[in-house]
PDB file of N, CA, C and O in Angstrom:
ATOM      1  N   UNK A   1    -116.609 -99.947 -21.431  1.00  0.00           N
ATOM      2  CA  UNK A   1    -115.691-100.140 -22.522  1.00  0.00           C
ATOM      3  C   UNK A   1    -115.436-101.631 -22.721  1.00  0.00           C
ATOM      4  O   UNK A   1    -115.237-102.489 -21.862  1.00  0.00           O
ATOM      5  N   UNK A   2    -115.478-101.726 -23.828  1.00  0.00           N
ATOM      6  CA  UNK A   2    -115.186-103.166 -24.673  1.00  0.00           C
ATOM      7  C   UNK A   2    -113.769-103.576 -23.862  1.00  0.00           C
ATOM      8  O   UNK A   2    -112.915-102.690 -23.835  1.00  0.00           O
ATOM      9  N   UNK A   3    -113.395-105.087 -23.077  1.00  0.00           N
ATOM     10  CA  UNK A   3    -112.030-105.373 -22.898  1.00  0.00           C
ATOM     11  C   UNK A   3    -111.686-105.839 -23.981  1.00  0.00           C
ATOM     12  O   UNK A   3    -112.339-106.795 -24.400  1.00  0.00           O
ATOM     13  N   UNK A   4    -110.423-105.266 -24.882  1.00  0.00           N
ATOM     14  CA  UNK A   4    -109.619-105.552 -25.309  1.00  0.00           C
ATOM     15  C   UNK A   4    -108.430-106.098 -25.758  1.00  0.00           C
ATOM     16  O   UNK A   4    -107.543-105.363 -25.323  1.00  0.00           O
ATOM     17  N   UNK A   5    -107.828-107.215 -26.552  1.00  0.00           N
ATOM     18  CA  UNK A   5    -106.612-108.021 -25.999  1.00  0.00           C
ATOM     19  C   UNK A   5    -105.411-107.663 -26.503  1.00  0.00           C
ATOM     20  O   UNK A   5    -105.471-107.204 -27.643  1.00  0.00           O
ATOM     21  N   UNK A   6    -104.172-107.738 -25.935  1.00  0.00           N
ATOM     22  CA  UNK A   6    -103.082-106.827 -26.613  1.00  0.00           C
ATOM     23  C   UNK A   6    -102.681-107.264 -27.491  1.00  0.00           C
ATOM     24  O   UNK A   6    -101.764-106.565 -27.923  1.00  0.00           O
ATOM     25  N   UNK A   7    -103.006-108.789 -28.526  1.00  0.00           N
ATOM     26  CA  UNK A   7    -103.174-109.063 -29.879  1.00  0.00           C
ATOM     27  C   UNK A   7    -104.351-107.703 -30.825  1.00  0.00           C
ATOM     28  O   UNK A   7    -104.385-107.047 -31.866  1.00  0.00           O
ATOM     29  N   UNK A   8    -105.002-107.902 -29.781  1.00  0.00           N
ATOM     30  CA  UNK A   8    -106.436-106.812 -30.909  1.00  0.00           C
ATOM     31  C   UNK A   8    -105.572-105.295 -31.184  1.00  0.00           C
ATOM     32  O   UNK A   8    -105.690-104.537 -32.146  1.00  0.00           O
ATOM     33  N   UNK A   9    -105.019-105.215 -30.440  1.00  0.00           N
ATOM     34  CA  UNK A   9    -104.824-103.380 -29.768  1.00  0.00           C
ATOM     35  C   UNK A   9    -103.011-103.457 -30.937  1.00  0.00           C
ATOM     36  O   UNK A   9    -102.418-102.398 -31.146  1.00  0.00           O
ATOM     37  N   UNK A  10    -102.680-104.255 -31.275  1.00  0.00           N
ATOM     38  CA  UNK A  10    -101.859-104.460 -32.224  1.00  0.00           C
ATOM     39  C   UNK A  10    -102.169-104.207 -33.863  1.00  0.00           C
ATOM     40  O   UNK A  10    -101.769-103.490 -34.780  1.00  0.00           O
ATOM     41  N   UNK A  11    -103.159-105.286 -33.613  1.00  0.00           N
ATOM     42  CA  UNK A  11    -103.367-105.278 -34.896  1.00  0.00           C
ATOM     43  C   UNK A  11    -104.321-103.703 -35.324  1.00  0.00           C
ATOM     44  O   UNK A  11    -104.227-103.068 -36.374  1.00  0.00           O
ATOM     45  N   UNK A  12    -104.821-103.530 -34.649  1.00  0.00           N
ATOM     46  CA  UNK A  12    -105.786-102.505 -34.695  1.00  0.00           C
ATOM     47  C   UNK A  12    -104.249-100.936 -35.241  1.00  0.00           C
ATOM     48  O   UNK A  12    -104.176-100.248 -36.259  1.00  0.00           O
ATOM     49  N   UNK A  13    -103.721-100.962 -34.512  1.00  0.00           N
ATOM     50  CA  UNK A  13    -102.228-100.114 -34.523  1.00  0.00           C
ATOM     51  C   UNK A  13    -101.787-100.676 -35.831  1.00  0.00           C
ATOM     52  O   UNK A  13    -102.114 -99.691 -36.492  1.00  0.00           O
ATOM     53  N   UNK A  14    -101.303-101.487 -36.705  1.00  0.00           N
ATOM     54  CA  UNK A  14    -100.966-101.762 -37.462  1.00  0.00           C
ATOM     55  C   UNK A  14    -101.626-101.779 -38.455  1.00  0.00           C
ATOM     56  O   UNK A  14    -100.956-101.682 -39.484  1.00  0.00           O
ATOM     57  N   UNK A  15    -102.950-101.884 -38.616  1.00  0.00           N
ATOM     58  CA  UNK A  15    -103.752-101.734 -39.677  1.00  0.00           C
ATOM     59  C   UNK A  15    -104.493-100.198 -39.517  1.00  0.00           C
ATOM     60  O   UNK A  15    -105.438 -99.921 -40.255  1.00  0.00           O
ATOM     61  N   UNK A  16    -104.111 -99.446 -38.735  1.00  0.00           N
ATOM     62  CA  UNK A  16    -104.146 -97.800 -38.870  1.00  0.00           C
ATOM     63  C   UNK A  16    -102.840 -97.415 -39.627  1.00  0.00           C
ATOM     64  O   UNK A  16    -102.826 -96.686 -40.619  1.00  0.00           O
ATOM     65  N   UNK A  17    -101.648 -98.035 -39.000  1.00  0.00           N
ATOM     66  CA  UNK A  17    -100.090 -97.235 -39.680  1.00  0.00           C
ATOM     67  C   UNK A  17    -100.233 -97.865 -41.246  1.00  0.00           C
ATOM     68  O   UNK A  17     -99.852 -97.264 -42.250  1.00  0.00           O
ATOM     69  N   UNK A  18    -100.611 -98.665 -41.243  1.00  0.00           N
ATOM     70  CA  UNK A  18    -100.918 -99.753 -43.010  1.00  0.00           C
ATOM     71  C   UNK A  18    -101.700 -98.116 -43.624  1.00  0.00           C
ATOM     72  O   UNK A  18    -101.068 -97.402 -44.403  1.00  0.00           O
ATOM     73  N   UNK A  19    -102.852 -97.798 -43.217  1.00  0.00           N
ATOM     74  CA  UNK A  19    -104.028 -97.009 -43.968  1.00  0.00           C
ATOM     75  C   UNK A  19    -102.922 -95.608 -44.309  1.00  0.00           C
ATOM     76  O   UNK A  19    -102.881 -94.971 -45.361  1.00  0.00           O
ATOM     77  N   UNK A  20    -102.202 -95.421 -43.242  1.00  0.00           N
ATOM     78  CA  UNK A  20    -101.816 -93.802 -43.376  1.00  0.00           C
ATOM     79  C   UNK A  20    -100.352 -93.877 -44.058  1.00  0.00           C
ATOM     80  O   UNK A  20    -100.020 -92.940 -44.783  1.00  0.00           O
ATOM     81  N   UNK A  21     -99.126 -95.371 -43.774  1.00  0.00           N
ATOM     82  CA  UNK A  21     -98.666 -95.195 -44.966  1.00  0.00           C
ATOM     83  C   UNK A  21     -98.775 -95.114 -46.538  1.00  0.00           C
ATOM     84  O   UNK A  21     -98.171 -94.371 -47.312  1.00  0.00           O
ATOM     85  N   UNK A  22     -99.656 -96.023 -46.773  1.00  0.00           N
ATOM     86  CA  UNK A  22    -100.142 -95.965 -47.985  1.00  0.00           C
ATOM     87  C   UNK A  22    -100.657 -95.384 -48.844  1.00  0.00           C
ATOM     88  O   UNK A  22    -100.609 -95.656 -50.043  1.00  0.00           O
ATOM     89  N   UNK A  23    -101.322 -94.339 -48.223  1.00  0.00           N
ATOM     90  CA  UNK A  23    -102.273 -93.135 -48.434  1.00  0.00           C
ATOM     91  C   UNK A  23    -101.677 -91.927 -48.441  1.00  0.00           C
ATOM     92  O   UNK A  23    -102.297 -91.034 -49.019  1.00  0.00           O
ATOM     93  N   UNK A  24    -100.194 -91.547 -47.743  1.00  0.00           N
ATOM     94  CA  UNK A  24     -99.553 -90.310 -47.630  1.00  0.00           C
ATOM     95  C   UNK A  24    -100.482 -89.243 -47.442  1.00  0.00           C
ATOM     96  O   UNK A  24    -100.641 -88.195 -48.067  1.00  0.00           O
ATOM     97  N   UNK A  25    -101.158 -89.812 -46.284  1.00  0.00           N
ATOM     98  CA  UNK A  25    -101.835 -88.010 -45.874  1.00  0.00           C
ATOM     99  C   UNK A  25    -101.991 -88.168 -44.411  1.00  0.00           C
ATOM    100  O   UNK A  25    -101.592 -89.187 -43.848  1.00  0.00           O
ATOM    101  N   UNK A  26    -102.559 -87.193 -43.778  1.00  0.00           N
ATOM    102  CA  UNK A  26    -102.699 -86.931 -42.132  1.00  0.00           C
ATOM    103  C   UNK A  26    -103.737 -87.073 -42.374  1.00  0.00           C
ATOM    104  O   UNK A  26    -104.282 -86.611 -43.376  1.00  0.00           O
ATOM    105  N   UNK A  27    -104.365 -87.868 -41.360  1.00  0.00           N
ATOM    106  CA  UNK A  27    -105.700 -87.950 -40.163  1.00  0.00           C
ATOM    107  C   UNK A  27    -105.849 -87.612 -39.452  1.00  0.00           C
ATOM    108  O   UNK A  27    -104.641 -87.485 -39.251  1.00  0.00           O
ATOM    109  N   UNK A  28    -106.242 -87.237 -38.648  1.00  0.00           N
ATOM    110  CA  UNK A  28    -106.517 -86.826 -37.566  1.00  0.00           C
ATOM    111  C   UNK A  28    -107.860 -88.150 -36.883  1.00  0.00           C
ATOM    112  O   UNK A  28    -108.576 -88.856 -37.592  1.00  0.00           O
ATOM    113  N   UNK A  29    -107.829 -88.118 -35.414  1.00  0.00           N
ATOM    114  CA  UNK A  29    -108.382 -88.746 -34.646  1.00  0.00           C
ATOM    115  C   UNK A  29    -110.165 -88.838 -34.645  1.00  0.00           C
ATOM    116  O   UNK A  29    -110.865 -89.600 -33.976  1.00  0.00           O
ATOM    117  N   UNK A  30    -110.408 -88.249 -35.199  1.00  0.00           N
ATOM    118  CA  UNK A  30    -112.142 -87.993 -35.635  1.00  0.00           C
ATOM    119  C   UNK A  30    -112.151 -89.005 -36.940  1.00  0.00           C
ATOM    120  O   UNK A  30    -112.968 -89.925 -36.989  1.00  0.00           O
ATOM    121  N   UNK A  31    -111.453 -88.840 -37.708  1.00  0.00           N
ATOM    122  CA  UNK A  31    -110.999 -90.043 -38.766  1.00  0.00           C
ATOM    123  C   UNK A  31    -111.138 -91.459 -38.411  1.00  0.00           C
ATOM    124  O   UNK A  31    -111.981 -92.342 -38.573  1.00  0.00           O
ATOM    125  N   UNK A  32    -110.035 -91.341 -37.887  1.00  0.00           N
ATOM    126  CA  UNK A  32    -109.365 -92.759 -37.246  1.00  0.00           C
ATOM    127  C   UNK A  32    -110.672 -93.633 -36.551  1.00  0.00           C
ATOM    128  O   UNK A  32    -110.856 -94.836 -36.736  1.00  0.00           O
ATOM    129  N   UNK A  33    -111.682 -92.587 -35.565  1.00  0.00           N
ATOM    130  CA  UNK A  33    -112.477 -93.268 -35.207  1.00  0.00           C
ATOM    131  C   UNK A  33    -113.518 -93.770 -36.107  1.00  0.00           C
ATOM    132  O   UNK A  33    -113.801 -94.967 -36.068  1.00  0.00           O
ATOM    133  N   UNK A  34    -114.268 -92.776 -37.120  1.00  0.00           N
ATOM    134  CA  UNK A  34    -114.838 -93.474 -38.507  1.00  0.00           C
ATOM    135  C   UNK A  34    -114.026 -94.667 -39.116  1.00  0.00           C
ATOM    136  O   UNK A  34    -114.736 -95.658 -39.290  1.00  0.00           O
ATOM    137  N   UNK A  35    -113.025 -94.784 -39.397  1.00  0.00           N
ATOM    138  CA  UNK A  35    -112.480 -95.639 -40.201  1.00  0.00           C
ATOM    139  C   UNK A  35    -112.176 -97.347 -39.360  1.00  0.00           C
ATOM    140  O   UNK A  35    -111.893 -98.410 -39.912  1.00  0.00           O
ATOM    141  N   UNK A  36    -112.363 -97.066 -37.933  1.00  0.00           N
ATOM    142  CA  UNK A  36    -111.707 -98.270 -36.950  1.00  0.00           C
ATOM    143  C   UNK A  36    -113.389 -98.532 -36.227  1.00  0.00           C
ATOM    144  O   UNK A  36    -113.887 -99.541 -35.727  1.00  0.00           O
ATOM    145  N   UNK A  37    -113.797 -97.502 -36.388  1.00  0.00           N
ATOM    146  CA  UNK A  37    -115.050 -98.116 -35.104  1.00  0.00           C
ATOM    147  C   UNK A  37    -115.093 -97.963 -33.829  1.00  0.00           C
ATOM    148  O   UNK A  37    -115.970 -98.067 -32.971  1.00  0.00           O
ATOM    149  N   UNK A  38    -113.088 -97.477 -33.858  1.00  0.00           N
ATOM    150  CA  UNK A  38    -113.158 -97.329 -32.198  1.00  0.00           C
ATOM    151  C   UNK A  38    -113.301 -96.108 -31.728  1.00  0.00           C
ATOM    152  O   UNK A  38    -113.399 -95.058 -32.362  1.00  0.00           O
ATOM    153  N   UNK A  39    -113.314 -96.359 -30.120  1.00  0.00           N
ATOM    154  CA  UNK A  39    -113.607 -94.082 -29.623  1.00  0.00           C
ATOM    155  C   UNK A  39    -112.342 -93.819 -29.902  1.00  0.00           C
ATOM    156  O   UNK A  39    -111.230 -94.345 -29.938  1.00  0.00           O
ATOM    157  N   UNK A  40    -112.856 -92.894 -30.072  1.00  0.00           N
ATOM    158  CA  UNK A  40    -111.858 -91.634 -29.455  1.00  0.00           C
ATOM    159  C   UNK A  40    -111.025 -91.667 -28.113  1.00  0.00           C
ATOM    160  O   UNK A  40    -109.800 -91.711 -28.001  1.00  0.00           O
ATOM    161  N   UNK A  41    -111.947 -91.638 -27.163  1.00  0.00           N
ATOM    162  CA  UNK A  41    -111.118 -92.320 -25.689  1.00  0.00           C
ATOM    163  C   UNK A  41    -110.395 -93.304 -25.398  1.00  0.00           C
ATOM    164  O   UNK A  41    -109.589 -93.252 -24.469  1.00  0.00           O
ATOM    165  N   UNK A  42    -110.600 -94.565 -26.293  1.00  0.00           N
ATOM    166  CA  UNK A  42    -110.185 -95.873 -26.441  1.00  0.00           C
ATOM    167  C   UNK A  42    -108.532 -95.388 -26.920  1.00  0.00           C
ATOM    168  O   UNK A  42    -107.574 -95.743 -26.234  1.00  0.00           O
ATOM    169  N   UNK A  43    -108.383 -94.671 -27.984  1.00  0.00           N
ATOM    170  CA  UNK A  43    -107.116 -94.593 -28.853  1.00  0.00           C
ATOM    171  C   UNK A  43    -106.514 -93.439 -28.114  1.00  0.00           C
ATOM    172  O   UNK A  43    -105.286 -93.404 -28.197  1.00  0.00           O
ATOM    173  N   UNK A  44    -107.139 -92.369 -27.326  1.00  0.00           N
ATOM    174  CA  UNK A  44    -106.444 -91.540 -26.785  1.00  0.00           C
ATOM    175  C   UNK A  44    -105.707 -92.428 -25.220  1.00  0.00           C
ATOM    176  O   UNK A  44    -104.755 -92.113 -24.505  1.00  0.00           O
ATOM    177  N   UNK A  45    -106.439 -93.329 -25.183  1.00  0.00           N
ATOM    178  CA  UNK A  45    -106.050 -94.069 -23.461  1.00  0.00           C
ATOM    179  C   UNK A  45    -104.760 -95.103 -24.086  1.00  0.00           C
ATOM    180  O   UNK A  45    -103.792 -95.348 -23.366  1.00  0.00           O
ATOM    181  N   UNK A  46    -104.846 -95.579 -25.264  1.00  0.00           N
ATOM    182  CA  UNK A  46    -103.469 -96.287 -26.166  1.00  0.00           C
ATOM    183  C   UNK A  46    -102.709 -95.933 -25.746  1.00  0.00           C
ATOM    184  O   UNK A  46    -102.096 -96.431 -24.802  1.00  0.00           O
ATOM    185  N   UNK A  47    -102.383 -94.501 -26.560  1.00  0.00           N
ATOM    186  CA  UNK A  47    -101.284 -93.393 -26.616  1.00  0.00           C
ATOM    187  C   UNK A  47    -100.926 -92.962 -25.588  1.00  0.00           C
ATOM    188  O   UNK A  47     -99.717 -92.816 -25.408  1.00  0.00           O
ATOM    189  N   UNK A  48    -101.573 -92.722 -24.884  1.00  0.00           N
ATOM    190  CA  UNK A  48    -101.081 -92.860 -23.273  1.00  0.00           C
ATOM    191  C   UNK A  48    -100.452 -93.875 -22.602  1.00  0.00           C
ATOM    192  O   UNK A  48     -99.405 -93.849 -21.954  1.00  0.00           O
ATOM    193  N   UNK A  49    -101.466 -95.073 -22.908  1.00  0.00           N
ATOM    194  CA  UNK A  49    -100.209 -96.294 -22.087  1.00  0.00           C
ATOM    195  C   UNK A  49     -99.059 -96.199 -22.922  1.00  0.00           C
ATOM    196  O   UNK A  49     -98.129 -96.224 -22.116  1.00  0.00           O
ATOM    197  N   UNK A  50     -98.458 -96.082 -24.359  1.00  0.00           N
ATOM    198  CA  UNK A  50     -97.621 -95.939 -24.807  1.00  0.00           C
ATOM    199  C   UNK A  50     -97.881 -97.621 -25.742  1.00  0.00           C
ATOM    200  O   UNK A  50     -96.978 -98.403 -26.040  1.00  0.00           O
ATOM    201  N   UNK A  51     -99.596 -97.819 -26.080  1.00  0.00           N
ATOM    202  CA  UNK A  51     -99.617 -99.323 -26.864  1.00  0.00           C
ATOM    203  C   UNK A  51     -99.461 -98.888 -28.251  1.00  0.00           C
ATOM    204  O   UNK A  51     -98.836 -99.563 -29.069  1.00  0.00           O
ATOM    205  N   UNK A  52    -100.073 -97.664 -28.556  1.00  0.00           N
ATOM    206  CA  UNK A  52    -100.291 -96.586 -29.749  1.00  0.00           C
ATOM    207  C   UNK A  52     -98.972 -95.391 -29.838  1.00  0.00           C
ATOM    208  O   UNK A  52     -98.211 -95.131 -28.906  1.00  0.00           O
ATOM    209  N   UNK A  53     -98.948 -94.865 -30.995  1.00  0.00           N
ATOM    210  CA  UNK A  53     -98.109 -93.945 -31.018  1.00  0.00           C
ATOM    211  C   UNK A  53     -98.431 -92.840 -32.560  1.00  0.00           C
ATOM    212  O   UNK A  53     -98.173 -93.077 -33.741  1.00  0.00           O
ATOM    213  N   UNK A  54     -99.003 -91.766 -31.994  1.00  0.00           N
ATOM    214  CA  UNK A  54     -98.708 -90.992 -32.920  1.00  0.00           C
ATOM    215  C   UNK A  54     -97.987 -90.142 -33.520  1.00  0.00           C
ATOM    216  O   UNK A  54     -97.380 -89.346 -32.805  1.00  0.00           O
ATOM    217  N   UNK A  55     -97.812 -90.037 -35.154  1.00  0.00           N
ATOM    218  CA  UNK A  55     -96.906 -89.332 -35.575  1.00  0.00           C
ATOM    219  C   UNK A  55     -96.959 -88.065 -35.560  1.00  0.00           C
ATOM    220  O   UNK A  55     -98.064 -87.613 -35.859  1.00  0.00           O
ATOM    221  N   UNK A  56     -95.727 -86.920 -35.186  1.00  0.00           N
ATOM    222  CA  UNK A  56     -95.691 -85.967 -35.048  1.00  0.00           C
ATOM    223  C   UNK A  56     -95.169 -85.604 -36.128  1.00  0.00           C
ATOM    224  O   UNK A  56     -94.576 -86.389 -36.867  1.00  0.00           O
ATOM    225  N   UNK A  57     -95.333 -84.232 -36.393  1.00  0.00           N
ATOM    226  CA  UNK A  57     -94.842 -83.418 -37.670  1.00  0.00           C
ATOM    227  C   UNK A  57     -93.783 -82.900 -37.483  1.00  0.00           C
ATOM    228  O   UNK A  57     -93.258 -82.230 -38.372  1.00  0.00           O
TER     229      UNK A  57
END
């Protein structure tokens, strides 16, 4: 895995919440990875450290 810097892992978080306010719809994580480039594992290991946060319904 790519090391990552907690400037990148920000902006990366912020220019996902940018795409999905603006857009008023749900993504889901198969998305997110088309649209960012990044895995799946990468953004699920985020949300876990608590760098990411997804919205619940």
């Amino acid at each position: 895995m790519k090391n990552i810097s907690s400037e990148e892992i920000k902006d990366y978080s912020k220019r996902i919440g940018d795409i999905i306010k603006k857009s008023q719809f749900e993504i889901g994580i198969g998305q997110i990875v088309k649209m960012t480039g990044i895995s799946a594992t990468q953004i699920r290991y985020w949300d876990q450290k608590g760098y990411i946060q997804s919205e619940k319904n």
